[in-house]
C-alpha positions in Angstrom: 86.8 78.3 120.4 89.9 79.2 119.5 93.5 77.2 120.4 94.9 79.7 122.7 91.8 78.3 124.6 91.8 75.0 124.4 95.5 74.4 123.4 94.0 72.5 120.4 94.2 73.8 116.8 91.2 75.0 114.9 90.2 72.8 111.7 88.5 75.1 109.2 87.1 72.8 106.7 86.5 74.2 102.8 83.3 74.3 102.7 83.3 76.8 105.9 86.2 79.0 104.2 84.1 79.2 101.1 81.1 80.3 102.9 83.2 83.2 103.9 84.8 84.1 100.6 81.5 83.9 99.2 80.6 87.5 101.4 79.1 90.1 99.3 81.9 92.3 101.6 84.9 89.8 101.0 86.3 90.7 97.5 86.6 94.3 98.1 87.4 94.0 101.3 90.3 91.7 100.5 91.5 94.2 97.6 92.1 96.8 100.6 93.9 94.2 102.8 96.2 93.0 100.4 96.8 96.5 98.6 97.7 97.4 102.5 99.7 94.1 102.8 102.1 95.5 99.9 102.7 99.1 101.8 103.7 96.7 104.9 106.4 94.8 102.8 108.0 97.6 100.9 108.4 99.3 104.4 110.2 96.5 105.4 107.4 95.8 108.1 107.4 92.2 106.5 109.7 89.2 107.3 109.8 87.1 104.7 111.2 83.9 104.0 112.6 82.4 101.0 109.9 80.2 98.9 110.0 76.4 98.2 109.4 75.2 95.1 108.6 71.3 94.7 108.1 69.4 91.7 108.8 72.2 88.7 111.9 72.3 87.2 115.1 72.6 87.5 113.3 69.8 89.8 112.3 66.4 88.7 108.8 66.1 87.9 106.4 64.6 90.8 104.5 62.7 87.8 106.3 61.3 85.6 105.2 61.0 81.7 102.8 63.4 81.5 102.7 66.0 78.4 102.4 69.3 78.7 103.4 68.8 82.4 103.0 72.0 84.7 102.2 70.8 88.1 104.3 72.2 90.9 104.2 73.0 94.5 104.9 76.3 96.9 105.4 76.6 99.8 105.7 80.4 101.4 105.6 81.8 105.1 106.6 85.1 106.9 105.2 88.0 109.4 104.5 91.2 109.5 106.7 92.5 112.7 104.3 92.9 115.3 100.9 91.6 114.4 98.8 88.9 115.6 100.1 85.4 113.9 102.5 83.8 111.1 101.7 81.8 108.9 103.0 79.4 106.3 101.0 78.1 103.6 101.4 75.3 101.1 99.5 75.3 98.1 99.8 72.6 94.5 98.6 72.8 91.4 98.9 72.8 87.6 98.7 69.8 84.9 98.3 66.9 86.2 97.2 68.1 89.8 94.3 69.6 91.0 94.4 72.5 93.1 95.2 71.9 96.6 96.5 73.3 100.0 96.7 74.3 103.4 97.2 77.5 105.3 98.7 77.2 108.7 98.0 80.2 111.1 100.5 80.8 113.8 100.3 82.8 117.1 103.3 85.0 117.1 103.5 85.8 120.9 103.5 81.6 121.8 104.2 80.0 118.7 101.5 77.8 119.0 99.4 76.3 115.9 96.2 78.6 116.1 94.3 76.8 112.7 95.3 75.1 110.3 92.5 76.2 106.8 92.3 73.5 104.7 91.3 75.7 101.9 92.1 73.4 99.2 94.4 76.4 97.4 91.6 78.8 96.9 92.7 81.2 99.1 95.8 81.7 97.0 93.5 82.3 94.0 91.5 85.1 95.6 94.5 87.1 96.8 96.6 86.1 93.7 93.7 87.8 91.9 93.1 90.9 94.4 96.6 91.4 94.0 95.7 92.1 90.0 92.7 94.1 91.4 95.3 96.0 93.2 97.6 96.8 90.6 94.9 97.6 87.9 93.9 99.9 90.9 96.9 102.0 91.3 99.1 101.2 87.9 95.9 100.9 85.4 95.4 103.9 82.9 92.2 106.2 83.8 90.4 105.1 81.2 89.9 101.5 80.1 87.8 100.1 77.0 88.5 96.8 76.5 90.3 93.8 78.9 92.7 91.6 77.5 92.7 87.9 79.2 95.6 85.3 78.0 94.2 81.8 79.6 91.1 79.9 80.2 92.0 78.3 83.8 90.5 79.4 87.0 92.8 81.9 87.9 91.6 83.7 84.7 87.9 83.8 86.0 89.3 84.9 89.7 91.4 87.8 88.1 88.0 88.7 85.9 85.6 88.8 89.2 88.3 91.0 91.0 88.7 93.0 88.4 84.9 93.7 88.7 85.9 95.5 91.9 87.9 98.1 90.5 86.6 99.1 86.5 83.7 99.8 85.2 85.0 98.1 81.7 83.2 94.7 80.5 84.5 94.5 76.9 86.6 91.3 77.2 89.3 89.9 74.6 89.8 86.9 75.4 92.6 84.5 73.8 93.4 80.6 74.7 95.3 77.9 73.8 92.6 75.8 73.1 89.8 76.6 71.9 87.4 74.4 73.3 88.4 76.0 76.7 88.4 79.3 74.8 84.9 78.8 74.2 83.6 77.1 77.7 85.2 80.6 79.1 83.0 82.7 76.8 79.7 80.7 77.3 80.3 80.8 81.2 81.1 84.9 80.7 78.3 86.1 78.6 75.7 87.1 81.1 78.5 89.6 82.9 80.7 90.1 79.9 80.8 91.6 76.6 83.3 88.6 75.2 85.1 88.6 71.9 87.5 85.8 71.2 90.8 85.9 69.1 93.5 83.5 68.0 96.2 86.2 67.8 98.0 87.6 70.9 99.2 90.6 69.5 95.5 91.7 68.8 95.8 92.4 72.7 98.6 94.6 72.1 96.3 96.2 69.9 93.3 96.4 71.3 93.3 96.4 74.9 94.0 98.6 77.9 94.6 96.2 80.3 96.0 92.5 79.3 96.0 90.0 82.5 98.1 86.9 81.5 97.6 83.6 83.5 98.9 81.1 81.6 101.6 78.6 83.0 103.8 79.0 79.6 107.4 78.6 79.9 108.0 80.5 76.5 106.8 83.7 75.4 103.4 84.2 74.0 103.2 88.0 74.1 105.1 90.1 71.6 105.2 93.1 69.1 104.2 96.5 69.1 102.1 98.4 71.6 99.2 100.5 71.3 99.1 102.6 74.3 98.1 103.6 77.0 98.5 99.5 78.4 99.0 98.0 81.4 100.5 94.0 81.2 99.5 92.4 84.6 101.8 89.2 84.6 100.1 86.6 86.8 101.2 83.4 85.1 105.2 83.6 85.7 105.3 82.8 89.2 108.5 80.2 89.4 111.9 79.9 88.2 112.0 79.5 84.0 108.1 80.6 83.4 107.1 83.4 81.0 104.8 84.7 79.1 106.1 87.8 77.8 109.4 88.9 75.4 111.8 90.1 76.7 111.5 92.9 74.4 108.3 93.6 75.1 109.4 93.9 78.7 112.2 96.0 77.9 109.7 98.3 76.2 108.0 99.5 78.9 108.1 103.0 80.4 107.1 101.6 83.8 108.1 98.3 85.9 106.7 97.2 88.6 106.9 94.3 90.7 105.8 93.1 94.1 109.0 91.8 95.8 112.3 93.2 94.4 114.0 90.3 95.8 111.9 87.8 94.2 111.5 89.5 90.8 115.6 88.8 90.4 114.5 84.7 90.1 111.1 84.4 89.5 108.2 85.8 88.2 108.3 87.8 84.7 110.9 90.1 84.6 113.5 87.2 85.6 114.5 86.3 81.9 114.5 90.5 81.0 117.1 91.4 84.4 119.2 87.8 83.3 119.8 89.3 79.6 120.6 93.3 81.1 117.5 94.0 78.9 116.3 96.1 82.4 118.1 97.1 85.3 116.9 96.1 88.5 117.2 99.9 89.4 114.4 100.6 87.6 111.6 98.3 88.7 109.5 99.8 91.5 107.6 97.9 94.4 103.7 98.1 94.2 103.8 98.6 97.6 106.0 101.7 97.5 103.6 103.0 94.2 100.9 102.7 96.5 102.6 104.5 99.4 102.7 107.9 97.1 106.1 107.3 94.8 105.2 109.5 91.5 104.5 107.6 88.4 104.3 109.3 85.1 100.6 110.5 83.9 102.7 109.6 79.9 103.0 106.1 80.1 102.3 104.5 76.8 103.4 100.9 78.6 103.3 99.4 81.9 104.1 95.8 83.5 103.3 94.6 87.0 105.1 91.3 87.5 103.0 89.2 90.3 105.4 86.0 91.5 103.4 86.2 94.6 104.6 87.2 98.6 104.0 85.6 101.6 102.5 88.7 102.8 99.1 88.1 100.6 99.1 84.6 102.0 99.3 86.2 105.6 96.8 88.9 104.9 94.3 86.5 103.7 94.3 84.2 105.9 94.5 86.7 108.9 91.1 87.8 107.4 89.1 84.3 107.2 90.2 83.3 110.4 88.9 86.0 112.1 85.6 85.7 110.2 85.1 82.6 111.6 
C-alpha cells in the first residue's frame, strides 16, 4: 500500500530492490529509461540541483589515515517538470567504505515522502552502468572487436553486464592496478568472456574499440596515440580533481560528449581538459541531445563520453523499482 494511502512511507528493503533488478526485463529495460532520461535533461524538461559532495577532497577526509584513501559521498536530487515524484538520493562509497545508500522518492503534487529504497547504492551502479550502455549505444563505432576495461571494482563488472545489452563483442582487454584483482576479474569472467589481461594501458589505445574506465584515480592513467575508430567511456571521474585520462588524449578527440554541460565544467573528465583551454566548452555535446538526432560524424577516429553522473538517472531508476513493487 502505498503512502498516499496510508500517509506512511514505503520501506523497500535490499533484498526486495534486488529481486527486482535481478528481472530478465530490467537491464534493457533500464537502458531505454535512462537513454530517455538524457533527452528529458538536454530539453531542459529536468530540474536539477547542484550535487553535494562529502568526504573527498578539497574536503577533509571522513577516515582519517587510510592510504590510498578514495571514499566519498554524493548526494543528488531533481525532477523532471511534470511527472509523478522527486527524488533525492544519497549514495557512499570507495576505499575505506563499502557501498552504501538511500533513494528517497517524493510525490511532486503533495510533497510527501512516498518510499524511501534502502538500496544500499546499487541502484547507482546499474544506471551508472546503463548510462555506458547508452553511450556505447548511440556514440560506439558500428563495429566493435575487442572491449577495453581499466579497473577490477564492481562498477567494472556492472558496466561489462550492461554492455551485454547493446554489442555482440566478448573479446575483453582487461587492465588493473593490481593484479591479484586483475586476475579474480578474469576467473569470475571466463564463462561469458573471452578475457586477455595486460599491464600496459596504451595497449587499449591500441587494441580496442571501446575502452570503459572505472577507476577512482586522481592522475592520469590513459595516454598516447590512438588506433581508431575508439570510443573512451569515462566512468571513473565523477568528482572535483579525479581523472583518468590526459588531457591530451582528451584534447585529441574528434568528438566530446558529456551528460550535463553544467557539470562537465567541475567534475567529471573533461574538467582538467576545459581548466587548461585544451577544449572549448563549445564543442562538447549533451548525450541527450546526440540521442535526440544532432549529426555526428560517420569519420570519427576518437570519441569520449564523460559520465559525472545526473540526478536524472537517479530519478529514472528509482521511478522504475518503485513502481515494480
Amino acid at each position: 500500500m502505498s503512502s498516499s494511502t496510508t500517509g506512511t512511507p514505503q520501506i523497500v528493503p535490499f533484498p526486495e530492490i534486488e529481486r527486482i533488478t535481478q528481472d530478465a526485463s530490467f537491464d534493457s529495460k533500464l537502458i531505454d529509461a535512462i537513454a530517455q532520461g538524457f533527452v528529458d535533461f538536454s530539453s531542459g524538461k529536468f530540474n536539477l540541483c547542484p550535487v553535494q559532495t562529502m568526504g573527498a577532497p578539497p574536503m577533509a577526509p571522513l577516515v582519517e589515515g587510510v592510504e590510498d584513501y578514495a571514499a566519498q559521498v554524493c548526494v543528488k536530487s531533481g525532477y523532471v517538470t511534470g511527472d509523478a515524484y522527486f527524488v533525492i538520493k544519497v549514495a557512499s562509497g570507495g576505499r575505506p567504505l563499502q557501498n552504501s545508500g538511500l533513494m528517497q522518492v517524493y510525490s511532486q503534487s503533495t510533497g510527501r515522502l512516498e518510499a524511501l529504497l534502502l538500496d544500499e547504492g546499487i541502484l547507482t551502479e546499474l544506471r551508472t552502468a546503463a548510462a555506458g550502455a547508452v553511450a556505447a549505444k548511440f556514440l560506439g563505432p558500428s563495429t566493435v572487436k575487442c572491449i577495453g576495461m581499466m579497473g577490477t571494482g564492481i562498477q567494472a563488472r556492472y558496466q561489462l553486464r550492461y554492455l551485454k545489452q547493446v554489442t555482440e563483442c566478448r573479446e575483453l582487454l582487461l587492465w588493473g592496478r593490481t593484479k591479484e584483482k586483475v586476475e579474480e576479474l578474469k576467473e569470475e569472467l571466463k564463462d561469458e568472456w573471452n578475457v586477455r589481461v595486460t599491464e600496459a594501458p596504451q595497449e587499449l589505445l591500441e587494441s580496442c574499440n571501446i575502452i570503459v574506465t572505472t577507476t577512482c584515480a586522481r592522475e592520469a592513467l590513459l595516454d598516447g596515440p590512438v588506433t581508431g575508430p575508439l570510443l573512451i567511456i569515462c566512468i571513473g571521474a565523477d568528482s572535483v580533481g579525479k581523472r583518468e585520462l590526459s588531457t591530451d588524449l582528451v584534447s585529441k578527440a574528434d568528438c566530446l560528449v558529456c551528460d550535463s554541460n553544467l557539470q562537465t565544467q567541475e567534475r567529471g573528465e573533461f574538467q582538467h581538459a576545459l581548466r587548461e583551454n585544451k577544449v572549448k566548452l563549445a564543442s562538447v555535446q549533451e548525450l541527450g541531445q546526440v540521442i535526440n538526432g544532432t549529426g555526428l560524424s560517420n569519420n570519427r577516429n576518437l570519441t569520449i563520453f564523460d559520465s559525472s553522473g545526473v540526478a536524472i538517472q537517479d530519478c529514472v531508476v528509482a521511478k522504475m523499482v518503485y513502481e515494480s513493487l
